[in-house]
C-alpha positions in Angstrom: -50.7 39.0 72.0 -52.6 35.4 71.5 -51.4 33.1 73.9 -51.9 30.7 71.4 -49.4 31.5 69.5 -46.3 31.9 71.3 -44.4 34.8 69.7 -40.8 33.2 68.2 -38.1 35.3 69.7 -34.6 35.8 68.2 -31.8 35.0 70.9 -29.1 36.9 68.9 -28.5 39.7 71.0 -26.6 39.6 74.5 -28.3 38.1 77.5 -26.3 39.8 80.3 -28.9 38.5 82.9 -28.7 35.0 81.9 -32.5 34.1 80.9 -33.3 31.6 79.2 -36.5 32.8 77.8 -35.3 31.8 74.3 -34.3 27.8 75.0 -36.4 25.3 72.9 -37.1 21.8 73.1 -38.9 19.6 70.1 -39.8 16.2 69.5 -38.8 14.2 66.7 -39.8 10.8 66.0 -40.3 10.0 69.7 -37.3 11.6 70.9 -36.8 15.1 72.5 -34.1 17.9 71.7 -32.9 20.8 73.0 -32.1 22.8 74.5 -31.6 24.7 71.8 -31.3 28.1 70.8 -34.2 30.3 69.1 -31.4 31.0 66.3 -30.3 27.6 66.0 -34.5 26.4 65.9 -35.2 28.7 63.5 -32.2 27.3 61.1 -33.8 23.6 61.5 -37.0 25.1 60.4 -35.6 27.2 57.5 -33.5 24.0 56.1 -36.3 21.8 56.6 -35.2 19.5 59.4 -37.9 21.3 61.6 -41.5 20.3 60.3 -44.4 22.2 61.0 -46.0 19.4 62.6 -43.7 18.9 65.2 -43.7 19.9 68.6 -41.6 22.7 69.9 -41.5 23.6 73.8 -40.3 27.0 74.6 -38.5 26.4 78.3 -40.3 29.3 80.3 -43.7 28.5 78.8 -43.7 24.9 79.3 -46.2 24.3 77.2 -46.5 21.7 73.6 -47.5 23.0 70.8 -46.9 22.4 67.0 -44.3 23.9 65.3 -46.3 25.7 62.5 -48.4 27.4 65.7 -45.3 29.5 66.6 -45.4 33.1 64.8 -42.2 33.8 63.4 -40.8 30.8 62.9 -41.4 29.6 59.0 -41.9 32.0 56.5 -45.3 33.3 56.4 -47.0 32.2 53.4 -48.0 34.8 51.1 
């Protein structure tokens, strides 16, 4: 897998050991969210309150990176 492009993993299923590989933060107009869960940043992408040009910051990974970089997370195009 591309580190670059952290794969977008859906927290839906039970997490009987308490991880919280799937907590996201994001930045929005200076501010930062979160945590929040991959479910509920995937619904602020799909409704359009996510851009692709914001930041997201997946809690394990520590690590910026634009919205449109995570795979998984908006519709691919075509």
């Amino acid at each position: 897998m591309d580190q670059s492009r952290p794969e977008f993993e859906n927290d839906d299923a039970p997490n009987p050991a308490g991880s919280n590989h799937s907590s996201w933060f994001y930045i929005q107009h200076g501010e930062t969210y979160g945590p929040v869960s991959s479910t509920d940043l995937r619904a602020a992408a799909h409704l359009g309150f996510l851009g692709p040009d914001d930041l997201v910051c997946r809690k394990d990974v520590g690590k910026w990176v634009t919205a449109r970089l995570i795979h998984g997370l908006f519709k691919d195009a075509g």
